[in-house]
N, C-alpha and C positions, 0 to 999 in steps of 0.2 A: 713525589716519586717514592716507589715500593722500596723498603729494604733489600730487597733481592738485585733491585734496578740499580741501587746507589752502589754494593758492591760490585755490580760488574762493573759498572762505569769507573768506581776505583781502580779495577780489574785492570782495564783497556788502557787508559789514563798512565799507570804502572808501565804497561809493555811501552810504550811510545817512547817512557823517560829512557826505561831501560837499553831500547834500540838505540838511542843518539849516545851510546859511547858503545856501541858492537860493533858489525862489520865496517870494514872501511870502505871506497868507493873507486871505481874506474871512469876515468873519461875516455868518451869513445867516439862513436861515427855519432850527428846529429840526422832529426829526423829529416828525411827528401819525400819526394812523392815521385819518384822517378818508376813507371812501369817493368812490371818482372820481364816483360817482352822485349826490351829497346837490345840494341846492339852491343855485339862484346866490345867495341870501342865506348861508347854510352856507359857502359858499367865500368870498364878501366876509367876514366875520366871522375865518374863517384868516387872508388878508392881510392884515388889518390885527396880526392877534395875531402873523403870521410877522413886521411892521415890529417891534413892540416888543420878539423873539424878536433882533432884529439890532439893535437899539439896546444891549440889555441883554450882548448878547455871547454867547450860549451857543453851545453846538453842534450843527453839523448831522449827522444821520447819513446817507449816502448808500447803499441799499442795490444791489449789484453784480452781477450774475446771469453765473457763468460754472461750466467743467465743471474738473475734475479739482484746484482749487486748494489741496489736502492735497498733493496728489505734486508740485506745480513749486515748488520755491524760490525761483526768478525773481519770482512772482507776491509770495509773500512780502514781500521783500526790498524791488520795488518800490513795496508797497502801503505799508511803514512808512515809507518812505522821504519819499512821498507826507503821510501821515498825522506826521512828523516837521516837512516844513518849514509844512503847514497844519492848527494845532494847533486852528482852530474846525470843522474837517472828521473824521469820523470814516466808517471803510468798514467794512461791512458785508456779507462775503463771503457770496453764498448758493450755492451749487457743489453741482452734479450729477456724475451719472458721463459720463466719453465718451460713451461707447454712447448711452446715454439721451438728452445734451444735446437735440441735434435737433429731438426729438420734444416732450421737457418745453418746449422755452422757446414754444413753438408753442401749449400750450394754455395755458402760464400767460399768456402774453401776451394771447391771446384771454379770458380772466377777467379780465384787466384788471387784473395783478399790477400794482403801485406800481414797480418795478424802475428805479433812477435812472440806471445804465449796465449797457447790456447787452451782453456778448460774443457776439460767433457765429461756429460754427466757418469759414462758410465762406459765399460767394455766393448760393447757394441756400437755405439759413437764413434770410437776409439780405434776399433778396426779398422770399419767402412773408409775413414778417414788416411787410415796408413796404407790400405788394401789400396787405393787409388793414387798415393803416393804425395798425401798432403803434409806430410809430418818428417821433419828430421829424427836420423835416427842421436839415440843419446849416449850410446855406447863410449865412443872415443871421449866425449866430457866428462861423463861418468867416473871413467879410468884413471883420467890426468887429472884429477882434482882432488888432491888431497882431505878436501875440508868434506868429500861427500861420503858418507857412511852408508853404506851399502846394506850394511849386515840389520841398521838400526830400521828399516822397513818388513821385519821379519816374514821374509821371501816371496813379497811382494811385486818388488822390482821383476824378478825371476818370470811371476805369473803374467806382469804385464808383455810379455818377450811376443813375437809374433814371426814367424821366420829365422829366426834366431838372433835377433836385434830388437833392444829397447826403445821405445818411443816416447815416454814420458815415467813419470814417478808420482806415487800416491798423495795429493796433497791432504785427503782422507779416507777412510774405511771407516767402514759399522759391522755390528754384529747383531743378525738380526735376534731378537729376545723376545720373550713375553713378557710385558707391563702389567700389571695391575694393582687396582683401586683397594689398598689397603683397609679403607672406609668400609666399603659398601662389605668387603671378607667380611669385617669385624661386624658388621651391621646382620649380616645375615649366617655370624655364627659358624662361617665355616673356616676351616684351615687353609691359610696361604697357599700357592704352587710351590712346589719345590724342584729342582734340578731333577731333571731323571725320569718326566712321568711319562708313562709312555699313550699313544693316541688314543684309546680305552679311556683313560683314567682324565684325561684334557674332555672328553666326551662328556664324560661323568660330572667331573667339576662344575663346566660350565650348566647341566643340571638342576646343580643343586643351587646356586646363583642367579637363576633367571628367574623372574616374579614380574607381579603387574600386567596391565593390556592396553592395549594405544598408546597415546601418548604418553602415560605414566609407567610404560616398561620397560622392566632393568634387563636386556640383553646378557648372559653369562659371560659370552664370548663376543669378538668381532674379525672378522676377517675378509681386508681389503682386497679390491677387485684386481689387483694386478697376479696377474699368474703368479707372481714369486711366493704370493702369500701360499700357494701349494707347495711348489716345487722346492723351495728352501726346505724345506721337513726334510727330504730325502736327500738334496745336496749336501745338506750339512754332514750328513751321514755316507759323503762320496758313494752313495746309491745310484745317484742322476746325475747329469752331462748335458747340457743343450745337443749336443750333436750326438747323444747317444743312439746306435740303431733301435732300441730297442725303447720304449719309455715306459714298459711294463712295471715300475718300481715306483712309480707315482700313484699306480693303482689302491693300494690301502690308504694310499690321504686324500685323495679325493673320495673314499670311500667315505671316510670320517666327518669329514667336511659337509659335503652333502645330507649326509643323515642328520647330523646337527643343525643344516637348515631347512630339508625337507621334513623330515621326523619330529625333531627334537622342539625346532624354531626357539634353539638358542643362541643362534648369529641370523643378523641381518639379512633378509633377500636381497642376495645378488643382484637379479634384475633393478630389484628399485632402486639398490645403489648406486649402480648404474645410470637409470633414469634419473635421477637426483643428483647427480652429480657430488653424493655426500664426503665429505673429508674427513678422514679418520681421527685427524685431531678434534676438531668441535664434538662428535657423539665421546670421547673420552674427558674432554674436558668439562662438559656438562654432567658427566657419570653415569650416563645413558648404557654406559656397556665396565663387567668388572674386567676382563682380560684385552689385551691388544698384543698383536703380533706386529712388532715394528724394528726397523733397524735403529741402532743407538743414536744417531740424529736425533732421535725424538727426546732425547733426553734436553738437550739443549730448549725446546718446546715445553717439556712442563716446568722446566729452572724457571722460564720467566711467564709461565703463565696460568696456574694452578699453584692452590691451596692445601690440596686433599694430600693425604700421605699415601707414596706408590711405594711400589717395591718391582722388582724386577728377578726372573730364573730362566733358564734355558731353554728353548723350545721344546716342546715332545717328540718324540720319533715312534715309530714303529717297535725299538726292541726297548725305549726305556734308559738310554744314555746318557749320562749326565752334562756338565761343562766344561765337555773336553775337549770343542773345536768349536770356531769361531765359523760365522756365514754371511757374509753378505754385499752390497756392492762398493766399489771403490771410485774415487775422484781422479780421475789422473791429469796430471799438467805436463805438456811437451810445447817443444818448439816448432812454428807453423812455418813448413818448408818455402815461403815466402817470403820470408823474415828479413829486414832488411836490419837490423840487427840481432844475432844470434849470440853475442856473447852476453848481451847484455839482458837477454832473455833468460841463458843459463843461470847470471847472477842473481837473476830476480825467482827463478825456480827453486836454485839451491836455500835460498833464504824462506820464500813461503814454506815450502816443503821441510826445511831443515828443523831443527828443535826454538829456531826465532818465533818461525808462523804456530809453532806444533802450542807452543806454552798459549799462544793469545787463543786457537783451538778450544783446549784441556780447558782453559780461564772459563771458557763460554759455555763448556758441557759439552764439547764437539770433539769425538774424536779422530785424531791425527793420523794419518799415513805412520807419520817417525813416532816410534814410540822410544821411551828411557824411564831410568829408573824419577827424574825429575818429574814427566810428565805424570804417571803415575799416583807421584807424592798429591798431586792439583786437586786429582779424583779424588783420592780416599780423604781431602780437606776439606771437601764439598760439602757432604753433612753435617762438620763441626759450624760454617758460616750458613748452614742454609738448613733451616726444618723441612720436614719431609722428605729428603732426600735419602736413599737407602744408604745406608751405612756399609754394602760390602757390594759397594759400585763394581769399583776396579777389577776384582776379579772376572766380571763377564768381559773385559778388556785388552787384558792383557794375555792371550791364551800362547800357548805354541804352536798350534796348528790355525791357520788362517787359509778359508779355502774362499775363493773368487766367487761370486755366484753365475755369474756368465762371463766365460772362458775365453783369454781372448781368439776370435778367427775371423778368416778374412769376409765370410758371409755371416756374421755376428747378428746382422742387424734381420737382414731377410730370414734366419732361423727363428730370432725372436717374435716377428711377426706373425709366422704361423703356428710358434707356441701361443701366444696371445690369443689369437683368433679361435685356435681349437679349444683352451682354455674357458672364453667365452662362450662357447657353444654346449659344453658339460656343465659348467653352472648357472647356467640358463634353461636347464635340463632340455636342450633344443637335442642332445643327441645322448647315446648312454656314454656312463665312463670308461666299457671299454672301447666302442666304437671311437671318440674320439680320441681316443691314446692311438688305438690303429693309426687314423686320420694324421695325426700328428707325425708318429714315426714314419709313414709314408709319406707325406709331404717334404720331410726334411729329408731323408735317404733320395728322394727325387731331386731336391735343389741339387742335393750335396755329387749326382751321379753314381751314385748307390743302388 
């Protein structure tokens, strides 16, 4: 086993001890399979049988609906940890694959699955899902619960709001950054990214960085196929809006973009990444490419899985702004309006979510919805136990301005769709960049009855 492997595993190992003397535990309603349908006499008859279910002490099961929880170890780790210091609480993972999430949680919700907490990948999940009325609001637990710090999601909670009520809370964010291969700088003589550069000078760079032909070519830059890999430039810069009428403000980074891989072929063709279905990790970890545009996730990716020394700076914009606002998507976790227990969902939220789940996070390279001055400390220790790791992490982390990358609304999901789509069709030069920005704002001002 890697050095790297053996410390986190100490890591993990740590949080578990530490959980079994933290929170204390509630006994409550056990699990039933009683349908959300049956009769108000049916449901009085539970409640009373859940009061004797909690006098008598047994346990609750909670069941959890998220994706890929076989591959994270974090999930793990946090969930025994959870289930260690609240020994009448028992979870019960039910995981999907990525891909699918989206889609699955959308019609089990609409069945009216039991689902006690629910994860979603992302704002637009998160809507569609409350917009139809699958989701408790969290407001009133929020309020009465002393232990929940509101302030320590820096105004997070606020943006997840949809009608003016809260549906869940951040179990993480990212910011999305530019990566790169310190190596391949050094190798080809040129000077690192710095904070500030603006699209010009990101053009430039990736330039001077790209070498070789077929197989043996070093890419300057990369930039993945999902729309955000655009749109972030400008949202970062509160320039763009998914429901904005207008999406004229995109126009200089797709501009950018394009030339760098029509003109320049200093990033990847789209198309073929597409048809390849390539993964932005593997061309980064083989060194195939010196820059990447990725949300802070990926950090927790090269902790365990490269050699090479990275460094990370802020994305470029339009005027050349440094790292003065954070961008990118969030995790959120609520309670599934089918719950046949909700308290015990709350408890299991307030704990993932709080600075219990946030330290086993930070521990993994992942960062946390809660932030503090402890989590923090994790970051900036991260290169003392681990080489390669940049030494002035934290800072892309910790910012004061944190802006959502899609907003929550109640047509979240169908907006994103025909950003995508139109997306697809200017980088595929199937149409020009301004036709399709037309395309786009008119498609959405059409949903939206605009």
């Amino acid at each position: 086993m890697s050095k790297k492997k053996l410390i986190a595993l100490a890591l993990a190992v740590t949080m578990v001890i530490t959980s079994l003397t933290g929170c204390g535990s509630k006994a409550n309603d056990t699990t039933n399979t009683k349908d959300a349908a049956q009769t108000t006499d049916a449901a009085a008859t539970k409640d009373s049988t859940d009061a004797a279910q909690t006098d008598s002490g047994e346990t609750v099961t909670i069941k959890v609906s998220l994706w890929d929880y076989s591959n994270l170890a974090y999930y793990k780790t946090i969930f025994a940890a959870f289930e260690a210091g609240h020994p009448d609480i028992k979870i019960e993972p039910v995981e999907a694959s990525s891909a699918e999430y989206d889609d699955l949680i959308q019609v089990k919700m609409a069945s009216k699955e039991d689902f006690d907490v629910v994860f979603t990948k992302g704002t637009p999940a998160l809507s569609a899902l409350v917009a139809k009325g699958h989701m408790l609001a969290l407001d009133d637990r929020m309020a009465g619960d002393s232990d929940f710090n509101k302030d320590a999601y820096g105004g997070l909670t606020e943006q997840l709001m949809l009608d003016g009520k809260t549906y869940s809370v951040p179990f993480r964010k990212d910011n999305n950054l530019l990566f790169f291969n310190k190596d391949l700088f050094d190798a080809a003589g040129v000077a690192y990214p710095e904070d500030g550069m603006t699209m010009e000078e990101y053009r430039e760079l990736a330039k001077k960085l790209t070498s070789g032909e077929g197989n043996e070519k070093v890419y300057g830059a990369y930039v993945h196929t999902w729309s955000s890999n655009v749109n972030q430039f400008a949202r970062r810069m509160e320039e763009y809006v998914m429901d904005d009428e207008d999406k004229s403000s995109l126009l200089p980074y797709y501009k950018t973009i394009l030339a760098m891989q029509n003109e320049d072929k200093t990033i990847m063709d789209y198309g073929s990444l597409k048809a390849s279905s390539t993964h932005y990790s593997g061309v980064f970890y083989n060194e195939q490419v010196c820059m990447l545009q990725m949300g802070t996730w990926f950090i927790n990716n090269l902790f365990e899985n490269v050699d090479f020394n990275w460094g990370v700076c802020s994305i470029p914009n339009v005027t050349g702004e440094g790292n003065t606002k954070a961008v990118g998507g969030v995790t959120p976790v609520g309670i599934g309006a089918y719950s046949k227990h909700p308290e015990e969902a709350w408890e299991f939220i307030q704990y993932v979510t709080g600075e219990e789940g946030a330290l086993v996070l930070a521990q993994s390279g992942i960062l946390p919805g809660y932030s503090s001055d402890k989590i923090m400390e994790i970051f900036d220790a991260l290169p003392e136990k681990n080489a390669g790791i940049p030494e002035n992490l934290s800072v892309y982390l910790n910012l004061d301005t944190y802006i959502i990358e899609q907003p929550m609304h109640p047509q979240g999901r169908e907006i994103s769709k025909i950003i995508d789509e139109e997306h697809d069709l200017i980088m595929t030069n199937s149409i020009s960049i301004e036709d399709g920005l037309k395309e786009m704002t008119d498609r959405v001002n059409e949903l939206l009855g605009r």
